[in-house]
C-alpha positions in Angstrom: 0.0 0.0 0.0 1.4 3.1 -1.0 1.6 5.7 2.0 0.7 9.3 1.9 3.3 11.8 1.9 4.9 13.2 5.1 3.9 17.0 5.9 7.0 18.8 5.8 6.8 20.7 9.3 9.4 23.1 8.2 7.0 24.7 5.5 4.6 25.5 8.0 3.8 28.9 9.4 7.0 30.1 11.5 7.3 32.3 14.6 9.0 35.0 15.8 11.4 32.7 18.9 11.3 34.3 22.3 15.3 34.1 23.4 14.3 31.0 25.6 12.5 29.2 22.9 16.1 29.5 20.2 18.0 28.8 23.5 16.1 25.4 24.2 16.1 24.3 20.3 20.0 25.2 20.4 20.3 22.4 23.8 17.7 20.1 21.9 19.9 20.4 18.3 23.1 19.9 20.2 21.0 16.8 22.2 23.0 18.9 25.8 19.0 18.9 26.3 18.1 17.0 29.2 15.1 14.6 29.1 12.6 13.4 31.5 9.8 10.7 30.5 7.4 10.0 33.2 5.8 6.9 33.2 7.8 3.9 31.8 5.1 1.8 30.4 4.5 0.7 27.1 5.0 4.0 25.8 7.4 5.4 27.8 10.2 3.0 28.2 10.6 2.4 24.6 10.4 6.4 24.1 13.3 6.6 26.7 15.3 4.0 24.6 14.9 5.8 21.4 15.9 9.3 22.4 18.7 7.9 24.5 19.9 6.0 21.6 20.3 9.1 19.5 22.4 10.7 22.4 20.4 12.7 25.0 20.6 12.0 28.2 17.4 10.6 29.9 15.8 10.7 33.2 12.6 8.2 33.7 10.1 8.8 36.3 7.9 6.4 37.7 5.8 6.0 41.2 6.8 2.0 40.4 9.4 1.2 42.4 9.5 -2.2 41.0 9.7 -0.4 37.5 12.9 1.7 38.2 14.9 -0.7 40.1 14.5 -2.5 36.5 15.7 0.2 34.4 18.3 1.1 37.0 19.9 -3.0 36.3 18.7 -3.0 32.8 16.3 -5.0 33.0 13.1 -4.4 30.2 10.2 -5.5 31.7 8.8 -4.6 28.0 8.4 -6.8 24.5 9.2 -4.1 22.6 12.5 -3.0 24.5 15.7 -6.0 24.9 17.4 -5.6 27.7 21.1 -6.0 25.9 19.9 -2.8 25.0 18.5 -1.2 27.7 21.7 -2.4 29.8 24.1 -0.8 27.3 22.1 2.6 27.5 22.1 2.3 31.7 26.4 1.5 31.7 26.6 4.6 29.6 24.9 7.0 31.8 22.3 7.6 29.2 19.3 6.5 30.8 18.9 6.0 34.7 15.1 5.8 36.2 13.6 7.6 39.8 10.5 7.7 41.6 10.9 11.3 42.5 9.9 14.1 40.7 12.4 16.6 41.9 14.8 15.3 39.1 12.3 17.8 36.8 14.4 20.5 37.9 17.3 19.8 35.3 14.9 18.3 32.5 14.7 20.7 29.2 12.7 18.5 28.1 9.8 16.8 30.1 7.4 13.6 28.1 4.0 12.6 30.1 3.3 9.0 29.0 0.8 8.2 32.1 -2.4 5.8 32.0 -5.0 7.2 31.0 -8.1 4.6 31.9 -12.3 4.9 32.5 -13.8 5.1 35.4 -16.7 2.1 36.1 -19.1 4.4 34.3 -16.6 4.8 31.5 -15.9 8.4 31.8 -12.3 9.2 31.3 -10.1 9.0 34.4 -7.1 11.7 33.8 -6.0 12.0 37.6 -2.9 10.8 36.2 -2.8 13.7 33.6 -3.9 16.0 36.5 -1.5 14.8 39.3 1.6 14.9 37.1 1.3 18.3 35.9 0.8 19.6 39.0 3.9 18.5 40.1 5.8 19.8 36.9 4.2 23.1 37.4 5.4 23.0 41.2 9.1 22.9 39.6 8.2 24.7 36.3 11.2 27.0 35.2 11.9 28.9 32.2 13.4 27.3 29.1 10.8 24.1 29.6 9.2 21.9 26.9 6.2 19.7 28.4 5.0 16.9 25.9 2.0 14.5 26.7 2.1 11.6 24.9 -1.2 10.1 26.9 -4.1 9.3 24.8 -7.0 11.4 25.9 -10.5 13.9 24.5 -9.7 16.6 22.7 -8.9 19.7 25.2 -7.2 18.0 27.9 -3.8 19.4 27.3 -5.5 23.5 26.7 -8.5 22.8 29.4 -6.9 21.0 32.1 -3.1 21.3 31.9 -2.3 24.4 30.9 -4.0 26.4 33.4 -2.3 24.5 36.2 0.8 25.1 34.4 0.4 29.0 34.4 -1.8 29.4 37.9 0.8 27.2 39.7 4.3 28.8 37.9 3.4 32.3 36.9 4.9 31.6 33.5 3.6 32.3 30.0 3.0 29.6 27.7 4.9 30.0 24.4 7.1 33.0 25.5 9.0 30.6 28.9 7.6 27.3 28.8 6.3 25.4 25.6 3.8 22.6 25.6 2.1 20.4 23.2 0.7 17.3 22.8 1.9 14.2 20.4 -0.2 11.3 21.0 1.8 8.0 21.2 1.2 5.6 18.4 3.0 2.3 20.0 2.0 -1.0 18.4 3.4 -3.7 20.8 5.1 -6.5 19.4 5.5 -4.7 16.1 8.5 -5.1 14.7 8.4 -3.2 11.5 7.1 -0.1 13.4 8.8 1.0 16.2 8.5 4.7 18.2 11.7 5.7 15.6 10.1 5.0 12.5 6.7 5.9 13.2 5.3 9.2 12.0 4.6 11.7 15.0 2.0 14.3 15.3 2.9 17.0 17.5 0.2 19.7 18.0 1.9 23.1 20.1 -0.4 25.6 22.1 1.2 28.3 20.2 3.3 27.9 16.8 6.6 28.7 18.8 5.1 25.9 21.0 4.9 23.5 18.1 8.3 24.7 16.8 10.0 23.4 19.9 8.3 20.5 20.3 9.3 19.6 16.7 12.5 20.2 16.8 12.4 17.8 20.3 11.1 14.9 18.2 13.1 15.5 14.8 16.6 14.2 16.5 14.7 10.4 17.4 12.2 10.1 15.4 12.1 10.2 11.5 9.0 11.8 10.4 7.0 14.8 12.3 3.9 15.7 11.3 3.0 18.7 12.6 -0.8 20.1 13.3 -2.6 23.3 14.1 -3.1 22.9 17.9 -3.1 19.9 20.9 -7.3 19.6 20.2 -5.8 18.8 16.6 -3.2 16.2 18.0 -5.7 14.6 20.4 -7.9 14.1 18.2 -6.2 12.4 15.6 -5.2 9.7 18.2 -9.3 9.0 19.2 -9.8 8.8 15.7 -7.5 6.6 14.6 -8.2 4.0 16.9 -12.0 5.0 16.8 -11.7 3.8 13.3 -9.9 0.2 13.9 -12.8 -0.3 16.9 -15.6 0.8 14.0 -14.4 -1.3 11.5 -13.9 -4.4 13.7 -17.3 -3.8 15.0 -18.3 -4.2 11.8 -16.6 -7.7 10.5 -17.9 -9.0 14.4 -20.8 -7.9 13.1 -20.7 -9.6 9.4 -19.3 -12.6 11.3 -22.7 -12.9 13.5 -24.4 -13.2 10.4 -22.3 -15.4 8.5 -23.2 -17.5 11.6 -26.7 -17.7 11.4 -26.5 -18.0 7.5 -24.2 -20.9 7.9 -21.6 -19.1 6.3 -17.9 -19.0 6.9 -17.0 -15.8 7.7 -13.1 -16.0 7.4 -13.6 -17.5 3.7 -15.6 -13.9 3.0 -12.9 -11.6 4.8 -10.8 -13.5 2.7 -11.6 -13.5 -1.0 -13.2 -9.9 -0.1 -9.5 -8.8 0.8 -8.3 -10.0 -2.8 -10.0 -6.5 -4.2 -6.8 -4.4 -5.1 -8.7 -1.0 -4.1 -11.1 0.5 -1.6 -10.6 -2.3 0.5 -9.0 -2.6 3.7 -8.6 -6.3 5.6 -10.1 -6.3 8.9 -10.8 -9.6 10.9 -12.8 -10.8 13.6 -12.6 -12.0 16.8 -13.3 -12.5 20.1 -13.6 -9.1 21.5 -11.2 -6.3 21.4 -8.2 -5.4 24.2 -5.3 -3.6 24.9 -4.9 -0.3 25.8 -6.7 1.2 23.0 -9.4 0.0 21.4 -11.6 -0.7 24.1 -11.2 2.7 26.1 -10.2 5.5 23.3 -13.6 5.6 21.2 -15.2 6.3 24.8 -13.3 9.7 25.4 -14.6 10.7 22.3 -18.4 9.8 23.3 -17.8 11.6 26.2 -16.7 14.7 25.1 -18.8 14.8 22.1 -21.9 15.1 25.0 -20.5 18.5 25.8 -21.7 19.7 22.6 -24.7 17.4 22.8 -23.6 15.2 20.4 -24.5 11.4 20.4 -22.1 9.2 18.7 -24.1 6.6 17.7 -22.0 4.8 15.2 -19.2 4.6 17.9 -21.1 3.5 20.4 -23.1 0.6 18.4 -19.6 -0.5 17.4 -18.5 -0.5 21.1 -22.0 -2.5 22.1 -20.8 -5.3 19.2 -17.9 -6.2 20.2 -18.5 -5.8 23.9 -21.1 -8.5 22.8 -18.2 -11.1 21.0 -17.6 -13.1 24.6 -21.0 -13.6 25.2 -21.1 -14.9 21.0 -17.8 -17.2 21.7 -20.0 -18.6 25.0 -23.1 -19.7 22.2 -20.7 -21.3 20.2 -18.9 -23.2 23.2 -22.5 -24.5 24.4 -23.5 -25.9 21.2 -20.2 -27.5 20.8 -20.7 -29.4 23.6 -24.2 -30.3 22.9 -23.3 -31.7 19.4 -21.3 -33.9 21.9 -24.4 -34.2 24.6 -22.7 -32.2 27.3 -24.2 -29.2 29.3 -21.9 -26.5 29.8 -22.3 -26.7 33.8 -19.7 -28.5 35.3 -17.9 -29.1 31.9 -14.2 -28.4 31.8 -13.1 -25.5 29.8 -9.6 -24.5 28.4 -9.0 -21.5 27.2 -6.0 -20.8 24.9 -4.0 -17.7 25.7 -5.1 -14.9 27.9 -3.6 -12.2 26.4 -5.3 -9.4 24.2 -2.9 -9.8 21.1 -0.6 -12.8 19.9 2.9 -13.2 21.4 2.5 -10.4 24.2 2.2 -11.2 27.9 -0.7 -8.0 27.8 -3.6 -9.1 29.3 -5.3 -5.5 30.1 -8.9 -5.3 28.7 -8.8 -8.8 27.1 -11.1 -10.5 25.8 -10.1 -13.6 27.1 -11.0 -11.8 30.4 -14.9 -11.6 29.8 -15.2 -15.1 28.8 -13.6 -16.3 31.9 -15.8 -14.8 33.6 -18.6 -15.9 31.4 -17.8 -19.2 31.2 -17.5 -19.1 35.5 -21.3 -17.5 36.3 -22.2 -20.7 34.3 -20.1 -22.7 36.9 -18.2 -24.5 33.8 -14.6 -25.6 35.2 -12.8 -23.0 33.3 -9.1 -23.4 33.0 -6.2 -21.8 30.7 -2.9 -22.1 29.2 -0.8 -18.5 27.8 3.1 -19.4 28.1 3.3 -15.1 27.8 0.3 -14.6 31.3 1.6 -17.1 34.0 -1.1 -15.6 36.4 -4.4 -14.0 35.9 -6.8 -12.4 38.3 -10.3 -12.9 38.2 -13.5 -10.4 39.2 -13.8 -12.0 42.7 -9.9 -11.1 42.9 -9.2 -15.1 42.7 -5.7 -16.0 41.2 -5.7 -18.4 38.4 -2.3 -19.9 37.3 -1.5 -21.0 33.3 -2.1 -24.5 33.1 1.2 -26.7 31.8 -0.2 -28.0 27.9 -0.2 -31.9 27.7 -1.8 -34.3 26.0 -3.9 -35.2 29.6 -4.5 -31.4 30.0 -6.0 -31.4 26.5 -7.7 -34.6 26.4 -9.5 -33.8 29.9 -11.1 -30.6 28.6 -14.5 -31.1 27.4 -14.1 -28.2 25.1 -10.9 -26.2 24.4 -11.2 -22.6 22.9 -8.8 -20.7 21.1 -9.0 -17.3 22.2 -5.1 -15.9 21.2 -3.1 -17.3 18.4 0.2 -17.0 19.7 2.6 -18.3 17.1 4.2 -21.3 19.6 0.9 -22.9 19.7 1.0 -26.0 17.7 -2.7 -26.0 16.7 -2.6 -29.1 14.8 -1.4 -31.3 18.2 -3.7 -29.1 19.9 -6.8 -30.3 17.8 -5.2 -33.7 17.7 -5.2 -34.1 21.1 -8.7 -32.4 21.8 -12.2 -33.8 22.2 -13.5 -30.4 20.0 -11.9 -26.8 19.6 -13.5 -23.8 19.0 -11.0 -21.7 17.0 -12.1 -17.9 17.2 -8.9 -16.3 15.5 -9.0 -18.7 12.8 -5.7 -20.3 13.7 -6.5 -24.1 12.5 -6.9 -23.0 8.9 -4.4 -25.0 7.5 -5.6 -28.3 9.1 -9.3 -27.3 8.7 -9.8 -30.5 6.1 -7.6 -32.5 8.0 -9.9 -32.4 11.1 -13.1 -31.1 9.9 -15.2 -32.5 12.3 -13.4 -31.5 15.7 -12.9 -27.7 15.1 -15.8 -25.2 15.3 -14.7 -21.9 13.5 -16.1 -18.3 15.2 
């Protein structure tokens, strides 16, 4: 697929620099810029690698203790970050990690990557957002650039942060400190793009604001694609995964009725995806998890209420694929009545916990809702995920990953592929199983071999 071009940021509207703003670009372009990333999650640790690499010197903050003590012995506690390479970056002095937020003082340069979560009435939850500014603006000095990279509704970084900023410190935005927002766009476990190769949107208060901040990301990152204003920015990051939760809603959706039709719904996405134009491959699933998909599209329904605005194509999506557990429970009961079993007191295996292949992620998943499914019906439920050694259920109960044998599989009444992880052998796995409900489509290449023991989603 051919990709659009990459907006020049250098051809957009310039300003006239304050003295502090060409001093700070001078310490960014000659990386003597120091950097502080708080939080050193997901997003943050492999943002802390990449700058360091290029050769700033890096500060992480993080309330974890466990967390720092890691980065302090080189130890990534992240897929996406090898601790070879963390270690090197730590014996260097490039990157050391703190749970104190006095170390702000000396930063030039200072990246918020905190959660950003829902509350249980899934409104967003940016105490995180909140309580970290207020603690830069308590040590706000002149010659500053503030970054948040946290996912979250349009306005945040105008509305909420920048009033602290300037009540708190006394300073002006975009004449002594500069601040802007550039959503993180972190794929885990992708290895063809990583935080240095990914295009970054960076959206200033003011344009001096954006200048800075554009100069900040141009010595990691290869591309900058710079926007009008942080609305702009945050924005953009709703909206793109907005889109991916829409358009999986809608193959879930095509996959319900491909059910009831007595259709096969992965031979549709297929032969559909074979149209060279106006066609993008989507697949079904279990559910959606991670980090994203299931909480982003709900800032924007929440904000759009301000201007009383209903989102209803959002919201629909997000009732469809809420409803995909409850879909993969239907099919597990009529596999086991095709084999005259009831599904109370029948022993269920569930394959992989985790919300994507090959991570050790388990937030939001998927996986998660069935369990608990598959429990209020008082089925034995079990699982093996060599990535999530230890789950916790909703009654705060510990469950361990099950060891995968031959006995494990061949006690299961029913076992139900939830996450394809790629060291799965699927065809032992349906070998070895009384019947397997495949919802990622992962026995396709057995399929003929052992027709009559897999039930596709």
């Amino acid at each position: 697929m051919r990709l659009p071009p990459v907006l020049d940021v250098t051809a957009l509207p310039q300003a006239e620099l304050s003295a502090t703003a060409k001093q700070l670009i001078e310490k960014i372009q000659s990386k003597t810029a120091r950097v502080a990333i708080i939080g050193l999650g997901y997003v943050g640790l492999p943002l802390a690698v990449c700058i360091a690499k290029v050769g700033f010197s890096v500060i992480g903050i993080d309330v974890n203790p466990r967390r720092v003590e890691k980065v302090n012995t080189g130890d990534s506690y992240i897929t996406d970050v090898e601790s070879e390479t963390l270690q090197s970056l730590v014996n260097t002095g490039a990157i050391e990690a703190s749970t104190h937020f006095d170390c702000l003082d000396d930063a030039d340069a200072i990246v918020i990557c905190v959660p950003t979560p829902l509350t249980k009435n899934r409104d967003p939850d940016i105490s995180y957002i909140r309580a970290t500014t207020t603690e830069i603006a308590q040590r706000l000095r002149p010659g500053q650039l503030i970054s948040l990279e946290s996912t979250t509704y349009p306005g945040t970084t105008q509305e909420v942060m920048l009033p602290i900023l300037e009540k708190v410190s006394g300073l002006r935005v975009g004449q002594d400190f500069f601040l802007s927002h550039s959503p993180e766009r972190v794929d885990p476990g992708n290895a063809r793009y990583t935080t240095h190769n990914t295009n970054k949107v960076v959206g200033g208060v003011t344009t001096a604001c954006n200048q800075v901040a554009a100069a900040f990301y141009r010595q990691s990152i290869q591309h900058v694609v710079s926007v009008s204003s942080p609305g702009c920015a945050e924005m953009v990051k709703v909206f793109e995964n907005t889109f991916r939760a829409v358009n999986i809603a809608l193959v879930n959706e095509l996959a319900l009725l491909c059910d009831k039709m007595n259709l096969n719904v992965w031979e549709v996405v297929d032969a559909a995806a074979t149209k060279p134009f106006g066609m993008m491959r989507f697949t079904p699933g279990p559910g959606v998890g991670g980090h994203c998909i299931p909480i982003d599209p709900f800032y924007l329904t929440w904000k759009a209420r301000e201007y009383n605005f209903h989102t209803r194509f959002i919201e629909l999506a997000g009732e469809i694929n809420s409803h995909m557990p409850q879909f993969v429970r239907e099919k597990i009961l009529r596999a086991l009545g095709k084999r005259g079993k009831p599904l109370y007191g029948s022993s269920i295996l569930l394959m992989g916990m985790a919300y994507k292949k090959d991570l050790g992620d388990w937030r939001q998943s998927p996986a998660l809702d069935l369990f608990h499914l598959l429990q209020q019906d008082q089925a034995a439920v079990m699982y093996h995920d060599p990535h999530v050694p230890k789950i916790e259920d909703s009654a705060g109960q510990e469950h361990y990953s099950r060891s995968l044998t031959e006995d494990t599989l061949a006690l299961a009444d029913c076992v139900v592929i939830v996450t394809d992880h790629s060291e799965f052998d699927y065809e032992w796995i349906v070998q070895h199983s009384p019947v397997v409900v495949d919802t990622r489509n992962a026995t396709a290449h057995i399929a003929d071999t052992f027709k009559q023991k897999v039930i596709l989603l």
